[in-house]
N, C-alpha and C positions, 0 to 999 in steps of 0.2 A: 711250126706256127705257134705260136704263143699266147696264148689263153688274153682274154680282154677283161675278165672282171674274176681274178683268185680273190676269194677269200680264206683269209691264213689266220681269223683272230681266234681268240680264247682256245689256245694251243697249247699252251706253258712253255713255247720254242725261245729258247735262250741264244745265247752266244752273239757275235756280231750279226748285222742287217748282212745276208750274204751281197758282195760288188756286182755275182752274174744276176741279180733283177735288171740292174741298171741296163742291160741289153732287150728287156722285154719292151720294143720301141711303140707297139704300139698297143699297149697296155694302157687301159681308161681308169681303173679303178685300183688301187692297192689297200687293204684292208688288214694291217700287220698289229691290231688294236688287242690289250688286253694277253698280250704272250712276256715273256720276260726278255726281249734284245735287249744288248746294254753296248755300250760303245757311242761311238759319234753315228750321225746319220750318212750312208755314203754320198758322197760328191756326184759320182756319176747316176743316180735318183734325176738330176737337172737332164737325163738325155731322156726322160721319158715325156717326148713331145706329146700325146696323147693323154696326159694323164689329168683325170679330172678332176678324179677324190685321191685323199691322201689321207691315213687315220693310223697314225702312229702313237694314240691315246693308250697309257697305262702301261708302260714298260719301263725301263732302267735307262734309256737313254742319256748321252750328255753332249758338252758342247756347244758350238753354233748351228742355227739354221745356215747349213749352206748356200752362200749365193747364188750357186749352179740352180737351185730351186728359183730364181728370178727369171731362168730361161724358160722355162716349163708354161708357155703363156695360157692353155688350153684349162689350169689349172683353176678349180672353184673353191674347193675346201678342202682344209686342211686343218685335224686334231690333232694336240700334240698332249701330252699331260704327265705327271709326276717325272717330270724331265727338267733338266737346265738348256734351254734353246733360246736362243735368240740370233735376230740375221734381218734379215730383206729379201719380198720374192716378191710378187704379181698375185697373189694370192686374193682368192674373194671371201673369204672365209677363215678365220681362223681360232679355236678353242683352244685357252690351257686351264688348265685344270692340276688343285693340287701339284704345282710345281716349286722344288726346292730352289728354283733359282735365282739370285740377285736382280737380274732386270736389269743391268748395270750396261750402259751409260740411257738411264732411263728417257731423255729427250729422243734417242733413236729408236725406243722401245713405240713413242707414241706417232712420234713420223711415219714409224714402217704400221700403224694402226688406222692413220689418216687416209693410208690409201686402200682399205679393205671395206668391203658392204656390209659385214657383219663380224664384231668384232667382242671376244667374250673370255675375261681373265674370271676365275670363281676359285677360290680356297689358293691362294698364291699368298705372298708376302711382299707387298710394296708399300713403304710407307712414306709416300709421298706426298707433298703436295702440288696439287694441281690447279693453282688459279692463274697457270700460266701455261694450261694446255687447254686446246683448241680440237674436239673431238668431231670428226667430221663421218665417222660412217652410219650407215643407216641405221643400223642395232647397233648399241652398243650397254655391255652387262659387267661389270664390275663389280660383284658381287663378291663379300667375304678377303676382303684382300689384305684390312687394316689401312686401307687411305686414310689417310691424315689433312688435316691444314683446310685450305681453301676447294672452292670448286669451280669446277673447269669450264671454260665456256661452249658453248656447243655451235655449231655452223647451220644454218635453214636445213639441211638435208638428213638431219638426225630426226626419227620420228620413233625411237622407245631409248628410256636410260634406263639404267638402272646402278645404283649405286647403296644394293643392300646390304645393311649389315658391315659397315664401317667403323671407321672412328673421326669421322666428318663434327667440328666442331663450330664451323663459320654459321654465318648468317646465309640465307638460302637467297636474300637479294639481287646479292652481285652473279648470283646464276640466272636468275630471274628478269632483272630488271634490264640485260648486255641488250644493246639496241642492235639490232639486224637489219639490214638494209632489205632483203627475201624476208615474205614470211616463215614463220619458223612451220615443219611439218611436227613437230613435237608429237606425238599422240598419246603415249606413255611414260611416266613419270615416278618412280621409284629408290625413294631414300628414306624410307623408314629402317627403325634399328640403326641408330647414328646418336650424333651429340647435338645434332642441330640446334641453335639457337636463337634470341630474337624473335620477333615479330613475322605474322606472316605478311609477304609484299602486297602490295597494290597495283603491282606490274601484270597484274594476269592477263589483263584486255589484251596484251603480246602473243598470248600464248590460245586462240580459241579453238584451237585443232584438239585442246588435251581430252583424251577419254576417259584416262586411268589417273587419278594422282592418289599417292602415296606415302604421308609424313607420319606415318604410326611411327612411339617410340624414339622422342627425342626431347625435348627440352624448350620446345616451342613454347611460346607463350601469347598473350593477347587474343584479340577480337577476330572472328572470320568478316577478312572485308568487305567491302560491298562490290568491288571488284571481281568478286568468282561468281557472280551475276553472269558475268560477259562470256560464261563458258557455255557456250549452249549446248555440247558436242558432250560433255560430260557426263558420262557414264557410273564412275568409281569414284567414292570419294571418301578417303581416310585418314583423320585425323587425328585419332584415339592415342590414348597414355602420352599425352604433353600435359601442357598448364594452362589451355584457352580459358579462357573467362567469358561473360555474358549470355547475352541471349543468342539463339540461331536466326538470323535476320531473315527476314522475309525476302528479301529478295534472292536470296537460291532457290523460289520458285520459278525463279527465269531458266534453270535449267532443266527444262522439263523432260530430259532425255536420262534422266539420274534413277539408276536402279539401286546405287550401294551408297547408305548414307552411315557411316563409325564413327562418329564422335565421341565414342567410351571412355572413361578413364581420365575425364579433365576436370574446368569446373564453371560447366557449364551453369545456366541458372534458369527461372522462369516458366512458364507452362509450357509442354509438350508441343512441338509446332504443327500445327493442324493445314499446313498448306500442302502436302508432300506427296503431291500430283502422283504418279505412277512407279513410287517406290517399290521394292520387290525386298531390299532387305534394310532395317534402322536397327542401329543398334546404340544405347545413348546408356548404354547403364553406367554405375558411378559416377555420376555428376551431381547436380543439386537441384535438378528440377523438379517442381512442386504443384499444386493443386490436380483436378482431375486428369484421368485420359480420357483426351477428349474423344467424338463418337462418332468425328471427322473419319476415324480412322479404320474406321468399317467400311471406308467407302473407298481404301484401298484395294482395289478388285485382286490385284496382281501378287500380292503382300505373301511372304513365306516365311520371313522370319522378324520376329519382333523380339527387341530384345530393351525393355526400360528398367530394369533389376538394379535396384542399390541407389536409388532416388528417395523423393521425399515426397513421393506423389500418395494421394489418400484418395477417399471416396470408393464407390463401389467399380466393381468390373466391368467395363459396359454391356449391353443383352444384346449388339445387336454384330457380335463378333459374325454369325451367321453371316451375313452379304459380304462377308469375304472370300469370294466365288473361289479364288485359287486354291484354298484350304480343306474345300469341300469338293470336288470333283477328282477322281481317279486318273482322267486321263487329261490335266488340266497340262500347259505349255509351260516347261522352267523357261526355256529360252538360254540365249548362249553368253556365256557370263567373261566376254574377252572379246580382242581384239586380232584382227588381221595384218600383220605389218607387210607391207611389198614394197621390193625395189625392182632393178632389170630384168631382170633374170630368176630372183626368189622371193617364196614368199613363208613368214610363218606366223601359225596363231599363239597369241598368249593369252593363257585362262588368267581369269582375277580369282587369285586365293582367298578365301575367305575366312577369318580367324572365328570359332564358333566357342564358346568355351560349356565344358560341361563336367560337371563333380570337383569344380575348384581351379581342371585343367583346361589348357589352349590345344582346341584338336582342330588341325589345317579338314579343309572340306572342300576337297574339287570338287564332289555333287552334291549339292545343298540340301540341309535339312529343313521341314517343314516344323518350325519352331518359334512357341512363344515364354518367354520370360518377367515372367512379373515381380520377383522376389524380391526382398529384403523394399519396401517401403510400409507403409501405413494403410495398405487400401481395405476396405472393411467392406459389410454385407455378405450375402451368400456368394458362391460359386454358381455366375448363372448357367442355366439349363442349354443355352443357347451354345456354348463354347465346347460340349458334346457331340457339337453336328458336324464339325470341323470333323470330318472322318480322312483328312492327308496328315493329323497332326501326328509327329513322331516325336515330339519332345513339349512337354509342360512342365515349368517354374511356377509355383504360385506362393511359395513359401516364405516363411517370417515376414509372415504379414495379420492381419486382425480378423482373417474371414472366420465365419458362423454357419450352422446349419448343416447339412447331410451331403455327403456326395451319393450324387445320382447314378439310379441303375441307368440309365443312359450312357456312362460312361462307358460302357461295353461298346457302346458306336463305334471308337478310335481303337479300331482293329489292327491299325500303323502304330500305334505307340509305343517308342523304345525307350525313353524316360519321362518318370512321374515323379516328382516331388511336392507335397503339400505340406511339409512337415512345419510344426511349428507353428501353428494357426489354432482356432479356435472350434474346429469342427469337430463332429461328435455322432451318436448314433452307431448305429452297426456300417461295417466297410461289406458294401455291396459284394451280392455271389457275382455278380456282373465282372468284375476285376479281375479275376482268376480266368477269364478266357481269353485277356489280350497275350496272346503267343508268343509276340514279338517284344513282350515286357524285360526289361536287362538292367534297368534302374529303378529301384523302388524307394521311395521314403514317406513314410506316414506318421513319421518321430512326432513326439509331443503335440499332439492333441486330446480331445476326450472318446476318443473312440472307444466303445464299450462292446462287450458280447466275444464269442467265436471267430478267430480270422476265417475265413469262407474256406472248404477245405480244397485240393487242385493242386499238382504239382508243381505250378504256376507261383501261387503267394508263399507256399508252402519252401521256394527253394532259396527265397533270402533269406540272410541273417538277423538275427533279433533286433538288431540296427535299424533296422526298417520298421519296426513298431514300438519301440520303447518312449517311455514317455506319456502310456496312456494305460492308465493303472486297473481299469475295469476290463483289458483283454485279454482273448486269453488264447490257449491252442496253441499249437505249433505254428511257428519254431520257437515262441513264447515256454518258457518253462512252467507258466500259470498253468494249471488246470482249470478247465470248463467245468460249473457246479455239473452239470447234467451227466462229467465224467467222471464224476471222485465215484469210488464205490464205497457203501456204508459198509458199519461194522458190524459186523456177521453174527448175532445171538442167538441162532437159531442152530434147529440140527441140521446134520448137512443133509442132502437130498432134498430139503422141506421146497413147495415149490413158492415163487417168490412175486409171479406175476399177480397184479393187484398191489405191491406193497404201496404203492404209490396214493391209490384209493384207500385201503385203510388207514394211511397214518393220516388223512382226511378226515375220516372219519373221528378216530382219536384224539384229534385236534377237538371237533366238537364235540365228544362227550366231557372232556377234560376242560373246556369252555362250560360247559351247562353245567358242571359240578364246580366250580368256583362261583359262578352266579348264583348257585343255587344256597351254598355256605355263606355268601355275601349277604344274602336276605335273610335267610335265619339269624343270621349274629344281629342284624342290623333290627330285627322283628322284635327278638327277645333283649338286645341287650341296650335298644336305643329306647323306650320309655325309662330306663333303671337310670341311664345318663340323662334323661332330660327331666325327671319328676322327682320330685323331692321326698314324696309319700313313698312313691315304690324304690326308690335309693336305700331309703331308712329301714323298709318291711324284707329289703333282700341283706342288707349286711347283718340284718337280727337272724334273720333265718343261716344264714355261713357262719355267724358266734353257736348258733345253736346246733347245728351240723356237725361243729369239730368238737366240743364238749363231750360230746355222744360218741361221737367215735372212739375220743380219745379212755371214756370210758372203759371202752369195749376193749380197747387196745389192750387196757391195765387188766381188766381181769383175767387176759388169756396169758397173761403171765405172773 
């Protein structure tokens, strides 16, 4: 009897796929994934009426997909990867991955895809175009391939695309705007890292199922239209490093179901949009928006990450960051940041990545950091005290910007803190002993300010580099090469043994005797030799008396030789 679920992968088993599987009839599962076979796939694989999974991913294989594999009806999925396959089967499922093969005669590559539930080509080489293919399965992922030209249109029944990291150069319209006679199930929507071009459509009202949209990275340009109103279902929304211009219209507060809102990297304009209902992440840096932030935005309960850095926004920080309940409780709800896709038989979730950028670099975040960014604008006034209380914060920007005044021993509160930058600002005073007990500290910068005095001592501030405090010319201490006056030791003119406590006290002392004997020379010179300089009589009765002084002497001089 013959086993119902072997698995054979990460083996390093080489040589052909052996022909006696093909007798294992009633085998559910084969897991042959990550070994070295190389050869074609055997034909007789098609007698394994029971077989449900097929996972021939990451081997040497070549060839076609057998069509004997089309008899196999039981069958759900099937990986296949750094392979040349292709064929026709009944399959519900199918992954390639990194594969070197042609795709060739590519119309039969997307026919034998029209009939599968889930359908996913990633790191392949096709460079086709597609505004004459017709994508009908329920997933479908296209990611990393080099597609070119046009895009494809999709059938009611597709509900995620994804077409990352391409070389898609069309306008996104004629995907967008293809009239369906079904509503479309759309839900997921993925074609950032492309060439995309053009305007964005005004076909959305089509599309109100979308949860997820994703145009980061392309070459768009224009106004967000009034159109992406009509999404009320929207969740995700990324539009960052294109060319948009204008203001953020007020009416994407019709989508009140929107947790991600990236507009980054455009050019955009106007004040900060103060409508943004139950956001959890905004991210709008490099654009050009201008005057305050407004105080609307404290009243973002749910808010985690705020990201407005490299604007042209001024004015103070506002005080009342505190009622931002999520930032402030330990055991506060991220919540699930993605979607569930189902069709007959399967289902699977996809997370929204989220691009977070930190020290210059793009670091992907499955589990979201609690982070706010204010840098590079114009905002002035102190660092209020209130932005301390935020005890979930793990990452503060406040830097190259105009702020004034002390950082607070309150900072010791954000016991979560992994990165601090304030560099570059106006602040001054001693850097609190508070600082040196956030544990969790990994990023430090306190560059060019007036910070003055001892860095606080703790293994803590002690384990960055000079980088972290340079630029503020009264500090001092380690990892500083400066010396602390209180550390230099004096020069030693004593004998040795002599004991030394007091020195401090004495040369106090000696300060003011060496005080009272200068004021005390000040008045005698000034007693005796200030009527001589002011009276005329006693000028005249002192220079007779100094001719008659030196005569006399000079006398004396001569006759002693």
């Amino acid at each position: 009897m013959a086993a119902s679920n072997p698995w054979l992968s990460h083996n390093n088993m080489g040589r052909p796929i052996p022909d006696w599987i093909g007798q294992l009839e009633r085998l559910q599962e084969l897991d042959l994934s990550h070994n070295a076979f190389s050869g074609p796939i055997p034909t007789n694989l098609g007698n394994l009426s029971s077989l449900i999974l097929l996972d021939l991913y990451s081997n040497h294989l070549n060839g076609n997909l057998p069509e004997s594999l089309g008899l196999l009806s039981n069958l759900e999925r099937m990986e296949v990867g750094d392979d040349s396959l292709t064929g026709n089967s009944s399959l519900n499922f199918l992954l390639i991955e990194n594969s070197r093969a042609s795709f060739e005669p590519l119309d039969k590559l997307w026919d034998f895809a029209a009939q599968l539930e889930w359908f996913s080509l990633h790191n392949n080489t096709i460079s086709e175009d597609m505004s004459n293919v017709l994508l009908n399965s329920t997933l479908v992922w296209l990611e990393s391939n080099n597609l070119r030209g046009g895009l494809p249109r999709l059938s009611p029944k597709v509900a995620a695309l994804s077409l990352f990291n391409n070389s898609l150069t069309v306008s996104i319209s004629p995907l967008l705007c293809h009239k369906m006679v079904e509503e479309s199930s759309l839900k997921y929507l993925e074609m950032s890292n492309n060439l995309l071009s053009g305007e964005l459509t005004d076909c959305w009202i089509h599309w109100k199922q979308l949860r997820h949209i994703s145009l980061g990275k392309n070459t768009l340009t224009g106004k967000i239209p009034q159109s992406m109103a009509s999404l009320s279902n929207l969740v995700s929304l990324h539009l960052n490093e294109n060319n948009f211009f204008g203001e953020v219209p007020l009416s994407l507060k019709d989508c009140q179901n929107l947790w991600i809102l990236n507009l980054g990297e455009n050019n955009f304009s106007g004040a900060i949009p103060s409508w943004m209902g139950s956001v959890k992440i905004i991210q709008l840096s490099s654009n050009q928006f201008s005057g305050n932030i407004p105080t609307q935005i404290c009243q973002l309960n749910s808010l985690m990450f705020m990201d407005f850095a490299n604007n042209r926004l001024s004015g103070p920080i506002p005080n009342c960051l505190h009622n931002i309940t999520s930032m402030l409780s330990d055991h506060a709800s991220i919540g699930e940041f993605g979607i569930r896709i189902q069709s007959t038989d399967n289902e699977v979730d996809i997370v929204f990545v989220v691009i977070m950028p930190k020290k210059g670099n793009e670091l992907e975040y499955w589990k979201l950091m609690y982070a706010i960014d204010l840098s590079s604008n114009n905002l002035s006034g102190t660092v209020p005290l209130e932005i301390f209380m935020l005890t979930r914060l793990q990452s503060m920007n406040l830097s190259h910007n105009r702020l004034i005044g002390t950082i607070k021993n309150e900072i010791g509160n954000l016991k979560q803190l992994e990165c601090l930058d304030l560099s570059n600002n106006r602040l001054s005073r001693q850097i609190p002993q508070f600082l040196s007990g956030l544990s969790f500290l990994g990023d430090l910068n306190l560059s060019f300010n007036n910070f003055m005095g001892k860095i606080p001592s703790g293994t803590q501030l002690q384990g960055f580099t000079n980088l972290s405090y340079m630029g503020n010319n009264e500090l001092c201490g380690p990892p500083l090469t400066q010396i602390c006056p209180q550390n230099k030791k004096p020069h030693d003119t004593k004998l040795m043994g002599e004991d030394h406590d007091g020195d401090d006290d004495k040369s106090e002392v000696y300060s003011w005797f060496y005080m009272g004997l200068g004021i005390g020379f000040a008045s005698g010179f000034w007693g005796v030799f200030g009527p001589i300089l002011f009276n005329r009589r006693c000028r005249h009765a002192y220079f007779t008396f100094l001719h008659r002084l030196y005569t006399m002497v000079t006398q004396k001089m001569n006759s002693l030789y």
